[in-house]
Z-matrix of the N, CA and C atoms (Angstrom, degrees):
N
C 1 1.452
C 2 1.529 1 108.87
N 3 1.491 2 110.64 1 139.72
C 4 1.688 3 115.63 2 -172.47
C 5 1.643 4 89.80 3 -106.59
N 6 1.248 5 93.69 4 133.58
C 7 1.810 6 117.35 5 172.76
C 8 1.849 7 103.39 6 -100.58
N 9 1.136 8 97.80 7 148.52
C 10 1.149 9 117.27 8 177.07
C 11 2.240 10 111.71 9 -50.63
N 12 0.937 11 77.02 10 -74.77
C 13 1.491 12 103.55 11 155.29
C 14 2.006 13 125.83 12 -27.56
N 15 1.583 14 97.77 13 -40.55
C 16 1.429 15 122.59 14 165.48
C 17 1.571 16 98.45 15 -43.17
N 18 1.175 17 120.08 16 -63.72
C 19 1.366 18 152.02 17 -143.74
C 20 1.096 19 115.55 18 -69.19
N 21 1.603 20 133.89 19 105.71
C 22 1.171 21 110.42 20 175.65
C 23 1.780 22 132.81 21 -76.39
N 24 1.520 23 123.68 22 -179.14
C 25 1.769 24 110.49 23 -167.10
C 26 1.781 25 89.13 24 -86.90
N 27 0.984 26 76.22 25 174.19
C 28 1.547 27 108.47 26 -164.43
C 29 1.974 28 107.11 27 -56.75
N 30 1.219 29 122.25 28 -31.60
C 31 1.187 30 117.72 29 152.68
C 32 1.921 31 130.26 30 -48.67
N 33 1.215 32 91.30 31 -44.91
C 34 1.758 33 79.87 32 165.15
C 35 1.444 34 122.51 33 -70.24
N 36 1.139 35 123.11 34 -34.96
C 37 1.668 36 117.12 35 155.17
C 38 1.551 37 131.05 36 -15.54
N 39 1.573 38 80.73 37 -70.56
C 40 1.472 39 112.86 38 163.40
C 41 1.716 40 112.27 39 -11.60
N 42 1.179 41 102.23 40 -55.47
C 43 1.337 42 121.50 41 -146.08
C 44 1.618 43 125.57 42 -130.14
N 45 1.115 44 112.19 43 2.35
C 46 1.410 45 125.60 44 -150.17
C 47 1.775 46 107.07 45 -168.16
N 48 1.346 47 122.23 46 169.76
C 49 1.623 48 113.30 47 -166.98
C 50 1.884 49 72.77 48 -156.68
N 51 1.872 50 101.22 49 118.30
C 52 1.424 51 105.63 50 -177.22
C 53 1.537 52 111.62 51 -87.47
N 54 1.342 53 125.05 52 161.66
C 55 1.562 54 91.09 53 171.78
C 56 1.858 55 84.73 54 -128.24
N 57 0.986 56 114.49 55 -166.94
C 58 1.635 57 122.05 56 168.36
C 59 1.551 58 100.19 57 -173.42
N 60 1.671 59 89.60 58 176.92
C 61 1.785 60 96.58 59 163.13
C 62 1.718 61 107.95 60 -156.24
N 63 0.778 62 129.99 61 141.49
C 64 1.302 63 152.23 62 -178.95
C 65 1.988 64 107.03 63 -83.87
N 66 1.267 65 110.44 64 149.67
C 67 1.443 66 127.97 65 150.63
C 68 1.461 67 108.13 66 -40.68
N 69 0.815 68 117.69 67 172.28
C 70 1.722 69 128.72 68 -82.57
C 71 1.310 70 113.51 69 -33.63
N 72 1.639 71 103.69 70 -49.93
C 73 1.694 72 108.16 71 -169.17
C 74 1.226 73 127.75 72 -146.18
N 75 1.800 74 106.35 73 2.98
C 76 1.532 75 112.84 74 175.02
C 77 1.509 76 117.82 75 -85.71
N 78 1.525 77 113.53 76 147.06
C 79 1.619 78 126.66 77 179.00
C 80 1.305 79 78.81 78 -110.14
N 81 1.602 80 111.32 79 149.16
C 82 1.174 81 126.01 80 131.08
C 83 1.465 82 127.22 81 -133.84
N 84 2.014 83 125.17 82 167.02
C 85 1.253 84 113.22 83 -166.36
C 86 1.649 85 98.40 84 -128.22
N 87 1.211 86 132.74 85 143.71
C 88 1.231 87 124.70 86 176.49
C 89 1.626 88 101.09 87 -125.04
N 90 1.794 89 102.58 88 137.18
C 91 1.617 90 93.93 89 -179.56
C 92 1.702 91 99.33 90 -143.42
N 93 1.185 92 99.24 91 -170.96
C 94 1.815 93 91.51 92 177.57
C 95 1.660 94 101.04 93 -128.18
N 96 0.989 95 105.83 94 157.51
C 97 1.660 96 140.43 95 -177.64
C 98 1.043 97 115.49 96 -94.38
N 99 1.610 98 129.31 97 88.71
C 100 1.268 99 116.03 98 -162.10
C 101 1.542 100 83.29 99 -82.44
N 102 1.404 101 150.84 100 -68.26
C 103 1.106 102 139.20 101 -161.43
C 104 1.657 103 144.32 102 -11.50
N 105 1.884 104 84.59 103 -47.37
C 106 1.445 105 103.11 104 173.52
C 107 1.757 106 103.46 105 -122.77
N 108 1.428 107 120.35 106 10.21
C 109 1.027 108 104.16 107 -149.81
C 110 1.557 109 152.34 108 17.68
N 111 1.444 110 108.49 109 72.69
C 112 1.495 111 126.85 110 172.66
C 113 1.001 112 108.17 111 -120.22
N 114 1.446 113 121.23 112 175.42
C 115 1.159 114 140.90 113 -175.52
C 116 1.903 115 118.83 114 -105.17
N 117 1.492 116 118.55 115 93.64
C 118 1.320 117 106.56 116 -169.47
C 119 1.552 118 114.53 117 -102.59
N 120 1.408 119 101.12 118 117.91
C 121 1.142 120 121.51 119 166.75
C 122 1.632 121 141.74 120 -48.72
N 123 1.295 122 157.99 121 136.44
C 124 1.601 123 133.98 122 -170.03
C 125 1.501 124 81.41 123 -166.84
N 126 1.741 125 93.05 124 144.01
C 127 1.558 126 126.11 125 172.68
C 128 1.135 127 112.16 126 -132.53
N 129 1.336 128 111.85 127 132.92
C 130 1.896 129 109.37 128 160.04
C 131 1.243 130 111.92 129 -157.85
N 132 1.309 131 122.75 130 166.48
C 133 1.170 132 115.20 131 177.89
C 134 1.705 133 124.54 132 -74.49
N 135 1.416 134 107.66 133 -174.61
C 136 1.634 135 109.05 134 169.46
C 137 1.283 136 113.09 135 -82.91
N 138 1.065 137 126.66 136 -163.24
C 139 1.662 138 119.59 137 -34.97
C 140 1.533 139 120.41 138 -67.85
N 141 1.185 140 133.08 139 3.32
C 142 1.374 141 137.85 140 -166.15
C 143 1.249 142 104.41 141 -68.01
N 144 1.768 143 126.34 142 168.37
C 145 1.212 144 106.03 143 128.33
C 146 1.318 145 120.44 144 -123.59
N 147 1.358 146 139.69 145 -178.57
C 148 1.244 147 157.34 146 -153.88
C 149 1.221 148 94.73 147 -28.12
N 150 1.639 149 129.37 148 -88.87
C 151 1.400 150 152.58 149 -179.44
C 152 1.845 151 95.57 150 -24.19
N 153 1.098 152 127.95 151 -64.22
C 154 1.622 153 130.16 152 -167.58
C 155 1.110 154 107.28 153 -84.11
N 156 1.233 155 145.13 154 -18.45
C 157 1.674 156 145.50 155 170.60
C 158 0.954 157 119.51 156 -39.71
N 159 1.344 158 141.16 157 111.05
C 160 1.574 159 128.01 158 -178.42
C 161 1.709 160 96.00 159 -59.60
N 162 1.252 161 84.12 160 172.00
C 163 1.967 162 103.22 161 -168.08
C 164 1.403 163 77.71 162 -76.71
N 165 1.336 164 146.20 163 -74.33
C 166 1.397 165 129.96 164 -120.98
C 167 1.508 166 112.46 165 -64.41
N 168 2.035 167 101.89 166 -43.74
C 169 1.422 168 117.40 167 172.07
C 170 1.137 169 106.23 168 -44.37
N 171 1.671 170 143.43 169 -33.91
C 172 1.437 171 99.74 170 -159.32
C 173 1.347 172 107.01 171 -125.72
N 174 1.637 173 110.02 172 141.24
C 175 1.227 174 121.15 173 -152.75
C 176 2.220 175 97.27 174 -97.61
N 177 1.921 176 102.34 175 151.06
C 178 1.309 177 105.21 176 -160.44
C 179 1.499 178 100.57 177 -119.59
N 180 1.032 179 125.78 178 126.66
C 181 1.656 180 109.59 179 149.00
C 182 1.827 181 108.03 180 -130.26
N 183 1.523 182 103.55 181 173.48
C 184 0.761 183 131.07 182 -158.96
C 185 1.883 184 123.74 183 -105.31
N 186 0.888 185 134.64 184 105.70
C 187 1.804 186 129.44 185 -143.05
C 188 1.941 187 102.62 186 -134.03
N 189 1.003 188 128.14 187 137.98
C 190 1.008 189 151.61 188 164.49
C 191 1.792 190 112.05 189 -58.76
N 192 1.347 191 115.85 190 105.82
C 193 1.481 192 125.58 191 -176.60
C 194 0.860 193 129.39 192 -56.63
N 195 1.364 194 138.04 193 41.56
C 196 1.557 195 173.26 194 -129.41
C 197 1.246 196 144.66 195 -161.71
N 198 1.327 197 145.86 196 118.37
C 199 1.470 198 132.18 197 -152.40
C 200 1.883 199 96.98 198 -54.95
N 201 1.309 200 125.54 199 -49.38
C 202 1.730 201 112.14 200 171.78
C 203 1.380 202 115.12 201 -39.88
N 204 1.401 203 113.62 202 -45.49
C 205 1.777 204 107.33 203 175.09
C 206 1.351 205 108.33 204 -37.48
N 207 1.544 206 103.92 205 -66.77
C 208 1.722 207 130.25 206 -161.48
C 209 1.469 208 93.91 207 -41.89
N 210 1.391 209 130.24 208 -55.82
C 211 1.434 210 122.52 209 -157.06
C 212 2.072 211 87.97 210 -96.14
N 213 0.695 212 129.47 211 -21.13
C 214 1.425 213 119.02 212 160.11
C 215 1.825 214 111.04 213 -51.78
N 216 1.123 215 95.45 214 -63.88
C 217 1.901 216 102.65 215 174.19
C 218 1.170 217 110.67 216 -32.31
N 219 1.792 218 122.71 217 -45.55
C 220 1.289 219 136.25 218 -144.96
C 221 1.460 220 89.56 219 -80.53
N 222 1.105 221 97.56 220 -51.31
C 223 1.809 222 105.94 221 -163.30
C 224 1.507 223 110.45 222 -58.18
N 225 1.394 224 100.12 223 -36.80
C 226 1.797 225 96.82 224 -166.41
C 227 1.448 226 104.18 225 -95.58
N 228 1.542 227 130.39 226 -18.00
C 229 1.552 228 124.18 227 161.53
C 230 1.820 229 100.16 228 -52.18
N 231 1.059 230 107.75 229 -70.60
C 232 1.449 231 113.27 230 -171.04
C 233 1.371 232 113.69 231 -52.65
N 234 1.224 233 138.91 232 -24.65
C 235 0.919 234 143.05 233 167.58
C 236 1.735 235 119.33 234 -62.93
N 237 1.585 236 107.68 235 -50.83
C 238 1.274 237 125.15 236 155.55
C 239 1.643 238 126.96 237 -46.24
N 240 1.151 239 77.91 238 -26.80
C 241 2.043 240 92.07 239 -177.91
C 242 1.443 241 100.47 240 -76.73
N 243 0.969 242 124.79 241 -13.26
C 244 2.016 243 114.16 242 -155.24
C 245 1.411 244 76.35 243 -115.94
């Protein structure tokens, strides 16, 4: 389970592309959009990681660059996890 808290603030975004993974078997990667500036979210399963994942496996959404995003992210990784 990803805690809010897990998460870094919105400056490491900035700058950096986080990755994590959750119980039992989900990775996920969070990065930012300089284009539109948002925050895009990605899940997939193991064993891969990001770079080797086929495209289809891994699922994307789209989050608002904002501590509400951040706990939005939280909710829908974990959600993905179960």
């Amino acid at each position: 389970m990803v805690k809010r808290e897990d998460l870094y603030g919105i400056a490491y975004y900035k700058k950096a592309v986080y990755y994590g993974s959750t119980k039992p078997d989900l990775r996920f990667r969070i990065a930012w959009n300089k284009k539109d500036d948002t925050l895009e979210a990605a899940v997939w399963k193991e064993p891969y990681c990001y770079d080797v994942t086929p495209e289809e496996e891994i699922e994307r959404k789209v989050f608002s660059a904002d501590d509400e995003g951040l706990c939005q992210i939280t909710d829908w990784i974990n959600e993905k996890a179960n």
